[in-house]
Phi, psi and omega in degrees: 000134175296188161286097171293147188306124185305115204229152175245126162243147236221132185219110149322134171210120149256121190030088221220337186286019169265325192247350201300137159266099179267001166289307153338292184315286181329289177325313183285328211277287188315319172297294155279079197275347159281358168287129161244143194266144168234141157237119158277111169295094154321012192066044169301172169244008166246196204262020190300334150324287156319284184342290202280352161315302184306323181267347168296346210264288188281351147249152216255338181228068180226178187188147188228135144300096185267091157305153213268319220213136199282141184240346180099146171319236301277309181275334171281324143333275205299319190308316183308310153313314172289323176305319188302153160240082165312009166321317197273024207203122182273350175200156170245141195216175175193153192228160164264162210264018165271344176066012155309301150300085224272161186310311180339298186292293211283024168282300202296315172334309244249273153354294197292329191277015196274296209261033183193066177271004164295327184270130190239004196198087185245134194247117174275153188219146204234127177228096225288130194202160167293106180119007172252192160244068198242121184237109180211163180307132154340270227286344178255045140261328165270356150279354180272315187295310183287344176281322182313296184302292219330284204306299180321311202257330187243355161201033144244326160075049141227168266209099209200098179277336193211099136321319177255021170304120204265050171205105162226153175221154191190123167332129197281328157304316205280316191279018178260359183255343193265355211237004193320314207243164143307180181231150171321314176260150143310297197249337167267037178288349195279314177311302186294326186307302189305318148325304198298311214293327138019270180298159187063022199215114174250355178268354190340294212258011152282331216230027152238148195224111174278178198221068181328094204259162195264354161216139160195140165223092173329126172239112191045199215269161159311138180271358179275110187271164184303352164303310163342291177295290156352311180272357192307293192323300186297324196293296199314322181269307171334280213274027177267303199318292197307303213282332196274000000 
């Protein structure tokens, strides 16, 4: 593996502490020790605070975010950006925090943008082939491929297999321009990050990268509920109206 970029990975957690592998965690903090972790608390309501608190206490390169209040991954991201000072840092990257992506893969992203800094925008993507591990429910794989063409053919109006993959890594100028404003969305945030970096960017579709990942596993059920989905539709013609 090459030397990695000096990089912050950014991991949201809401009431997450019944299910949390901290054993995972652990491992990863120690193994990647030029890494620095920020855990952002979403205003949980169990102890998921405390947790992550314990673990800014026992690794040198972790750091935890207590939000007063659940604000949704999309804005708990971004705060954890404006906060950072990202100066220090040549790429900002961010996971979910069930670790369906495992830290590994976003190591390997990271690599990968070390010896391909032509990519300012690398998307992890999970594309199920022989020799990976991608395990995800039938149906929210065949809802994924039809929100995907949506997205792909009617408002990035480019060549875009996964969008919603909880795993990016994105170039430290591009996330101080992407992460600028609120987002629209909750859950569709990945889209507009893309949108934003889009507009005015005429190398765009040079300088974004899906990431073939080689694991992913669904772990328990989704925190996006059918209400959630339900709104997808209406969430999408918002964010064409703004964007286009």
């Amino acid at each position: 593996m090459t030397t990695l970029p000096k990089s912050l990975l950014i991991i949201p957690f809401y009431n997450e502490c019944e299910r949390i592998s901290i054993g995972d965690f652990i491992v990863a903090f120690k193994h990647f020790a030029t890494v620095d972790f920020l855990l952002v608390d979403d205003g949980s309501t169990d102890k998921t605070a405390t947790l992550l608190q314990n673990l800014e206490k026992e690794h040198d390169n972790v750091n935890a975010l207590i939000l007063n209040r659940n604000v949704g991954k999309a804005e708990a991201i971004r705060s954890a950006v404006l906060k950072s000072d990202i100066n220090r840092y040549d790429y900002i990257g961010y996971l979910d925090a069930d670790l369906a992506t495992p830290i590994e893969e976003l190591i390997k992203m990271l690599s990968f943008a070390e010896i391909n800094s032509q990519y300012r925008f690398i998307m992890g993507s999970r594309i199920k082939k022989m020799g990976s591990t991608i395990i995800r429910y039938k149906y929210r794989h065949y809802f994924g491929r039809v929100f995907a063409t949506i997205v792909s053919s009617c408002i990035l109006k480019t060549p875009v297999y996964d969008t919603q993959c909880g795993a990016k890594v994105i170039a430290r100028d591009v996330a101080r321009q992407v992460f600028e404003k609120p987002f629209l969305t909750r859950w569709l945030f990945d889209i507009e990050l893309l949108l934003r970096f889009q507009k005015n960017n005429p190398n765009f579709d040079q300088q974004v990268y899906e990431f073939s990942l080689n694991t992913w596993i669904e772990k328990g059920e989704s925190k996006i509920t059918l209400r959630d989905l339900a709104g997808f539709p209406l969430q999408l013609l918002k964010i064409y109206r703004t964007y286009d």
